[in-house]
C-alpha positions in Angstrom: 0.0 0.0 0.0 1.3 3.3 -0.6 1.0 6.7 1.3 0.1 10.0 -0.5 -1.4 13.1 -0.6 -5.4 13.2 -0.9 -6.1 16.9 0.1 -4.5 20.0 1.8 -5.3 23.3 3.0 -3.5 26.7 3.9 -4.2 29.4 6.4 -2.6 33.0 6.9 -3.4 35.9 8.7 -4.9 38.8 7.7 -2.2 41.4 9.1 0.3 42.0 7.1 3.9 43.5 8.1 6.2 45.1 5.3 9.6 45.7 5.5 9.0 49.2 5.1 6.7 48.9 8.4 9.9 47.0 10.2 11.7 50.0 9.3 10.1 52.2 11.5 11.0 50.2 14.3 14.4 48.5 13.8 17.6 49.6 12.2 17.4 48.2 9.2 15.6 48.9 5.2 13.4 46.7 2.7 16.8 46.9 0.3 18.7 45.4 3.1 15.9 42.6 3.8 14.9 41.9 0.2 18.9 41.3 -1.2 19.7 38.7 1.8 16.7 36.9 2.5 13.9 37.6 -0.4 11.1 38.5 2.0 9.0 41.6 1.4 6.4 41.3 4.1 5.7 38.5 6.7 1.8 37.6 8.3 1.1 38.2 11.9 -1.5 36.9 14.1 -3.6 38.7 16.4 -3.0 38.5 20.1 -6.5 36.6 20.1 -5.3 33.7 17.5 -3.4 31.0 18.5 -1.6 28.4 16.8 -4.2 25.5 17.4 -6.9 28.2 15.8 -4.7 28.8 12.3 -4.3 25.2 12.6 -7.9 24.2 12.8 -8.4 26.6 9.5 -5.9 25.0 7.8 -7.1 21.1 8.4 -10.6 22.1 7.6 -9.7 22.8 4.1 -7.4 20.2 3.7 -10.4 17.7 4.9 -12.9 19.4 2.2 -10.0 19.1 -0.7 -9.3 15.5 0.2 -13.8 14.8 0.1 -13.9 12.9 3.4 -15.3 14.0 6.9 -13.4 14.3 9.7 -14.7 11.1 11.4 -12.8 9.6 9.2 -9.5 10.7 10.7 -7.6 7.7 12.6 -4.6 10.0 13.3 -3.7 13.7 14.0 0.1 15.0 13.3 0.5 18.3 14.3 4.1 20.2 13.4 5.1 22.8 15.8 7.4 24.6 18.1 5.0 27.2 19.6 1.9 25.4 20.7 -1.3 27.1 22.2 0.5 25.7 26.0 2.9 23.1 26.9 0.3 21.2 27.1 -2.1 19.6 26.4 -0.9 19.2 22.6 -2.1 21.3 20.0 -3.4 18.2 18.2 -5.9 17.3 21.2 -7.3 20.2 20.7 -8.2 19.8 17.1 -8.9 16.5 17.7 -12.3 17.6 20.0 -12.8 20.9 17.5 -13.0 18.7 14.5 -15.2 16.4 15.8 -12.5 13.7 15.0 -13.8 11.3 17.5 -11.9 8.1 16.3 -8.5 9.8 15.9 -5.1 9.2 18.0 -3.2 12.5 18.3 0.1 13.9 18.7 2.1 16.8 18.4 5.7 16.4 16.6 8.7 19.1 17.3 11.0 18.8 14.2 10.9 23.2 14.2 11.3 23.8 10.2 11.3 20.3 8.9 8.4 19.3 11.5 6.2 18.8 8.5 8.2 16.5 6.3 9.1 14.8 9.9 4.9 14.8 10.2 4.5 13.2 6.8 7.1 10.4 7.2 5.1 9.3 10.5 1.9 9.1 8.9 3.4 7.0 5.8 4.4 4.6 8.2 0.8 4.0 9.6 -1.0 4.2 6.2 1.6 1.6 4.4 1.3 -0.8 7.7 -2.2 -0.7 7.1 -2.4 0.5 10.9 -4.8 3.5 9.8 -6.7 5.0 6.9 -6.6 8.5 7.3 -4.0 11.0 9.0 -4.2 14.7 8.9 -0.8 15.8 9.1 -0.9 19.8 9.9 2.6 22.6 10.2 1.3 25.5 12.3 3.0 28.3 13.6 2.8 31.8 15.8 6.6 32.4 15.8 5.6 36.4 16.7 4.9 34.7 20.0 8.8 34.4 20.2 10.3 37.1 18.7 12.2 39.9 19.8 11.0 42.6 17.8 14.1 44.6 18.9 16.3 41.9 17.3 17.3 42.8 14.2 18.6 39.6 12.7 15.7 38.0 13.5 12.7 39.8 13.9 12.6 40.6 10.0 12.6 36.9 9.1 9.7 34.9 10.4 5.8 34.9 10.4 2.6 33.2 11.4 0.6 30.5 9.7 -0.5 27.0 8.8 -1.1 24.3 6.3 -2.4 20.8 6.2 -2.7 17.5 4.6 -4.5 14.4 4.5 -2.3 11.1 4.0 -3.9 8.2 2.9 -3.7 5.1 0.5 -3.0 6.0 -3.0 -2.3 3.8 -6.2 0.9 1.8 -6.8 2.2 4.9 -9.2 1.9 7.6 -7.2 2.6 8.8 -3.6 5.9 9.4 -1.3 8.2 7.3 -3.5 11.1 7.7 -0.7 12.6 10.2 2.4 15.2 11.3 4.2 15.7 12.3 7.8 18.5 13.7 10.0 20.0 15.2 12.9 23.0 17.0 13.6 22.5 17.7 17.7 25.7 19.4 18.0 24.0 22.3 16.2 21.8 22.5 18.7 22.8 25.9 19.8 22.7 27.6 16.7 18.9 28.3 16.7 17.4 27.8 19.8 14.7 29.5 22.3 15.8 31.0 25.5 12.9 33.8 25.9 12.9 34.5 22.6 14.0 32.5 19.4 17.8 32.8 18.9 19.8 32.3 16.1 23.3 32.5 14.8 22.9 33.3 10.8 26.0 32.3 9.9 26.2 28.5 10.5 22.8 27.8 10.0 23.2 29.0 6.6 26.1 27.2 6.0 24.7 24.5 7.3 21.1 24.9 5.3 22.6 25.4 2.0 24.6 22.1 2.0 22.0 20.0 3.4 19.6 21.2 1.2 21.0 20.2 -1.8 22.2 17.0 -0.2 19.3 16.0 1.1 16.9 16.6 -2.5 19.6 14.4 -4.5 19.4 12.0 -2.2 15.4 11.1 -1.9 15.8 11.3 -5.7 18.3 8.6 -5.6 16.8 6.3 -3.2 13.6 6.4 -5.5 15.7 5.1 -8.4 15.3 8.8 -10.0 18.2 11.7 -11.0 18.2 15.2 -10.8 16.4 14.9 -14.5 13.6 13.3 -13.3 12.3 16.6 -11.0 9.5 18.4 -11.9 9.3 20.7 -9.1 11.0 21.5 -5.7 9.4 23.0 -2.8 12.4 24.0 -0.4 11.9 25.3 3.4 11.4 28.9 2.7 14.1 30.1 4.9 16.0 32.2 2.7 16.0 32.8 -0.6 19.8 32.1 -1.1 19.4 29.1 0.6 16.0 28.0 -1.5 18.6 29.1 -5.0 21.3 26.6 -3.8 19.3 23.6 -3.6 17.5 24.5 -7.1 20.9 25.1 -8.7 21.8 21.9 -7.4 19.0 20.0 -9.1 19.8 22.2 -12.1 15.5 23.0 -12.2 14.5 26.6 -13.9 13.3 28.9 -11.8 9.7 28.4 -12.7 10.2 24.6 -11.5 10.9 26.2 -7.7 7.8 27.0 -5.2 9.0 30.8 -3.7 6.5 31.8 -1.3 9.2 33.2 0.9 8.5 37.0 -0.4 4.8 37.1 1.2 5.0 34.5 3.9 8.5 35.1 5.2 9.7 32.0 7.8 7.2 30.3 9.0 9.0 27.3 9.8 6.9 24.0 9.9 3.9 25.7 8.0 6.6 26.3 5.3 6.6 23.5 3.1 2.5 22.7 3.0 1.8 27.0 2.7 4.0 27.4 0.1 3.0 23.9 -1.5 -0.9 24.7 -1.1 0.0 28.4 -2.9 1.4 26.1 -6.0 -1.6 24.0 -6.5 -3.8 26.7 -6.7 -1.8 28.5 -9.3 -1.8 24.8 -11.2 2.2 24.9 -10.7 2.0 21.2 -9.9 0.3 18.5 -12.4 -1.0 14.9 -12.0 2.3 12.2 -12.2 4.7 15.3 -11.6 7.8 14.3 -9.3 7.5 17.1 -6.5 10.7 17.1 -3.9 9.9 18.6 -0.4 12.8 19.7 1.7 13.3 21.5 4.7 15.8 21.8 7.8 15.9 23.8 11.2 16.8 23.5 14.7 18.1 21.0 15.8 19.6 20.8 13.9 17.4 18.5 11.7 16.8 18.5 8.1 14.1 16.1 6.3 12.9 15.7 2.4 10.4 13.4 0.6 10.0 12.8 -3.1 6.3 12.2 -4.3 4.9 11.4 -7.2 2.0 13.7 -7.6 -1.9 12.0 -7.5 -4.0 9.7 -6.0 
């Protein structure tokens, strides 16, 4: 049996924050942000909206796409590094708020590859024949963390959420093969003491090597090359970083998801935002061989290859 896609969803917040608006408050410009990272504004959440309540918006699309009802869930995944509280998880929560009465539920924290990490779990159950149904959801409220007086960080992240549903799909399409790893003596380059903490430096270094790395080799372990790529949806970190592992794959631009401009960082939302954006634009067709790739703290990096359709 093999695991796929069969539906996703997206949510963002209404309030937008420009760089020219982070100008005002931090001693830096929207030439400055725009060259290094290729974000131009980033979506905040309301003091009112927490990360289960972006989440919730997010899964309830992804359960219309896929045509099911949530009582058909057996299994909630929920990506994420800044949950409502401690606990209990985010994914409880959804789990009563859905009306998912028959689903197990768990929250995964994998920070920026928490998705891909999410997805690779809920292959394992579907291919087992353990369950039916997962809903696999990145959410994040990084504002919640961030020190808005700190430059180097304040201008990169944002708030949001996306969703999927895994579940059987035929023999020709699906996750195909993945890759996941850890590097713990990273650990202190991007961490959370009061507020998120990062040094730029290494975790760049680290992010554009990895990257690359890491998209060859799901290729490879699915019997594919470089060649055989249709489209690549990195982490969007940076766009530098995103540039590296497309120039790697030698893909045209067009053959790259970049949602980083109007999303910024949103770490484990990332990868399903940014890969909800492209199927409503029709960037992504039926049979299409779609890499998904992301690292973060950890430090932990993760990537799937998928054949597109059910």
């Amino acid at each position: 049996m093999k695991a796929g896609i069969l539906g996703m969803g997206a949510f963002s917040p209404e309030q937008v924050l420009t760089n020219v608006d982070l100008e005002q408050r931090l001693d830096t410009s929207d030439e400055w942000i725009r060259t290094r990272t290729g974000i131009e504004e980033r979506r905040v959440a309301g003091e009112e909206t927490r990360t289960s309540d972006m989440a919730y918006e997010a899964a309830k699309e992804a359960i219309e796409n896929a045509n099911i009802d949530a009582k058909e869930i057996d299994m909630i995944l929920v990506a994420t590094v800044t949950p409502d509280r401690p606990f209990p998880s985010v994914s409880s929560l959804l789990q009563d708020r859905l009306g998912a009465a028959h689903a197990a539920a768990m929250d995964v924290s994998a920070a920026c590859a928490g998705f891909i990490y999410g997805i690779v779990t809920a292959k394992q159950f579907i291919e087992t024949g353990a369950y039916n149904r997962i809903l696999v959801i990145g959410a994040e409220k990084l504002s919640n963390i961030i020190d808005w007086e700190d430059r180097n960080t304040a201008v990169l992240f944002g708030d949001g959420a996306g969703a999927a549903i895994i579940g059987p799909v035929s023999d020709e399409r699906g996750i195909l093969s993945f890759e996941l790893g850890t590097d713990g003596s990273g650990a202190e380059h991007i961490h959370q003491q009061e507020y998120l903490k990062m040094n730029g430096r290494e975790v760049f270094k680290f992010a554009v090597r990895q990257m690359g790395e890491s998209s060859l080799n799901v290729l490879e372990k699915a019997g594919l090359t470089k060649d055989d790529c249709d489209f690549l949806v990195p982490h969007q970190a940076n766009i530098r970083i995103m540039e590296a592992a497309r120039e790697r794959l030698e893909l045209p631009i067009e053959k790259m998801s970049k949602t980083v401009n109007k999303y910024g960082n949103t770490s484990s939302a990332s990868i399903p935002l940014s890969l909800m954006d492209d199927l409503k634009h029709g960037k992504i067709e039926d049979g299409d061989v779609v890499v998904l790739v992301g690292f973060g703290a950890g430090l932990v990096w993760g990537a799937v290859a998928i054949r597109w359709g059910t």
